[in-house]
N, C-alpha and C positions, 0 to 999 in steps of 0.2 A: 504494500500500500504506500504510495507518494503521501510527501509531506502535505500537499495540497488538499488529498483526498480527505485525509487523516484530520487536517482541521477546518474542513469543511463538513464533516461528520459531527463534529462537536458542536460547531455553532448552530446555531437557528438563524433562516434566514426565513426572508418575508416575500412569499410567493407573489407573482402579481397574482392569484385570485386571492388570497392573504388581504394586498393593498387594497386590490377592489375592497372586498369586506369592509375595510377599514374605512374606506373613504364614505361607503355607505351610510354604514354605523356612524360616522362622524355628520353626516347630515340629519338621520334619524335623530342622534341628540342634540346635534344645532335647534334644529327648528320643533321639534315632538315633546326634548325632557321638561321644557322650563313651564309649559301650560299643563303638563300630567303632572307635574311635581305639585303644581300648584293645588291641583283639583286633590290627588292623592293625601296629600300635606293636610290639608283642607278632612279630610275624610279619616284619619288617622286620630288625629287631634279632638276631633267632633267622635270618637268612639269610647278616645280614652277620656273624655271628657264626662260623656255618660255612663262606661262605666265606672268612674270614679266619682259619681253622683258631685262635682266639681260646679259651682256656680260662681265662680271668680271671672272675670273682664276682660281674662287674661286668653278668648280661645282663639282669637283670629291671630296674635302673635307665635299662639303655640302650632297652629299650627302653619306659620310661614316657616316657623325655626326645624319642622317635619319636610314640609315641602323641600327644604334646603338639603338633609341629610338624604331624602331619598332621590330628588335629582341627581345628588352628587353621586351617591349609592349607582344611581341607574349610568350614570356615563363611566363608571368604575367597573360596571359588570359588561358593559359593551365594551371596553375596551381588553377586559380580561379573557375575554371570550374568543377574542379577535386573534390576539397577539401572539406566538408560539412559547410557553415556556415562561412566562410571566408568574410572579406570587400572585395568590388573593388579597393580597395587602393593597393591592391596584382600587380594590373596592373602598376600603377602607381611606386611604387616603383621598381620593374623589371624595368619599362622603365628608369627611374633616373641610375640605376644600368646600364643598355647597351648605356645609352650616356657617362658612365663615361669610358667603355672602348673600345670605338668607341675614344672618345678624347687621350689617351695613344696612340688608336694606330694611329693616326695622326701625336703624335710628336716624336714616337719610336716602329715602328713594334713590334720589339721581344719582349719587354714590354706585349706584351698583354695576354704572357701566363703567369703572375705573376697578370696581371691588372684583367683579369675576376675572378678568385678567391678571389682576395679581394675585388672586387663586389660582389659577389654571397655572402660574409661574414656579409658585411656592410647591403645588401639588405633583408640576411635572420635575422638578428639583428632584423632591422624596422617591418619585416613582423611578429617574433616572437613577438612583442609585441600584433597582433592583433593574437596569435590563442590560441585556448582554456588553451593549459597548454606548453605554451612557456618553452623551455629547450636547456640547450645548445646542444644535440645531434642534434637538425635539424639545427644550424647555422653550427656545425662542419659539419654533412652530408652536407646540402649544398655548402660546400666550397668546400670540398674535391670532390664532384661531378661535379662542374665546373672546378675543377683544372683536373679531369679527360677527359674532355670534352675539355678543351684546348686543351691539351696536344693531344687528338686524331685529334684534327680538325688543329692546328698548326704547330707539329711536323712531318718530313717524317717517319710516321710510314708503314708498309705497310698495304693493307686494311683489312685484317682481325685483325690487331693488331688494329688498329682504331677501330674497330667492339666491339674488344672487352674489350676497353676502356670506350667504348659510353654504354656499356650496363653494365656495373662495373658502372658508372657515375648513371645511371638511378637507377640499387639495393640501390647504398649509398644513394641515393636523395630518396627513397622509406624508409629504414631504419629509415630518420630521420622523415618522413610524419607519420611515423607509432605510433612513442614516440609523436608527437604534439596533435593527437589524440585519444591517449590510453584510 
């Protein structure tokens, strides 16, 4: 067996039907996670509310702070799904990542188009420590793919401009999936 063979046996690489996947999934949670989080969020909070016979002021906050963890949750298990050989911690961190800008947008709406790219930065940081050949192109893509993803989902763009923010978001979040496992 050549040296070539040999460490090309060990790594994981990222098929292009891999990418495709990826790029998909990355559009599915551009444009899908942040109004189901919402609703989910919403439905969670409204369950544990009642059964915890809870009559505090406090449910539309709790469950935006629900809706956050399980957005994060849901682009944590798309992307652990996707990727070859990845930890579940990939969930984990996503979630850490959408409670922190479920909390921004609590105590300042418009913040949260600045809040989720510096999540998506912090969160591709932690996760680049678990993948094969961590580099800064997948924490830059992924920022920059959530800042696109804000921005479509935040801003009154109109809907083809959102369109085509959400899928600009998804190539960059591809681009960088592609350098993780080169």
């Amino acid at each position: 067996m050549s040296a070539n063979s040999s460490a090309s046996a060990v790594r994981p690489r990222l098929s292009g039907a891999r990418l495709f996947l990826w790029t998909a999934a990355m559009v599915v949670a551009a444009g899908l996670v942040v109004p189901l989080a919402e609703i989910l969020g919403d439905q969670v909070a409204g369950t544990l509310w009642n059964a915890l016979r809870l009559s505090s002021p406090w449910l539309s906050q709790a469950g935006a702070l629900c809706g956050g963890v399980i957005g994060g949750a849901l682009v944590g298990l798309l992307q652990w799904a996707v990727l070859p050989r990845v930890r579940a911690r990939f969930i984990a961190i996503a979630a850490a990542a959408g409670l922190g800008v479920a909390v921004v947008y609590l105590v300042y709406h418009p913040l949260t188009v600045i809040a989720a790219p510096v999540a998506a930065a912090l969160a591709a940081v932690a996760q680049g420590r678990l993948l094969p050949h961590p580099g800064q192109r997948w924490v830059r893509a992924q920022t920059a793919a959530a800042a696109w993803a804000a921005m479509a989902l935040l801003l009154p763009f109109p809907r083809w401009a959102a369109a085509v923010l959400i899928l600009g978001a998804a190539l960059i979040s591809a681009w960088g999936a592609r350098e993780a496992f080169a």
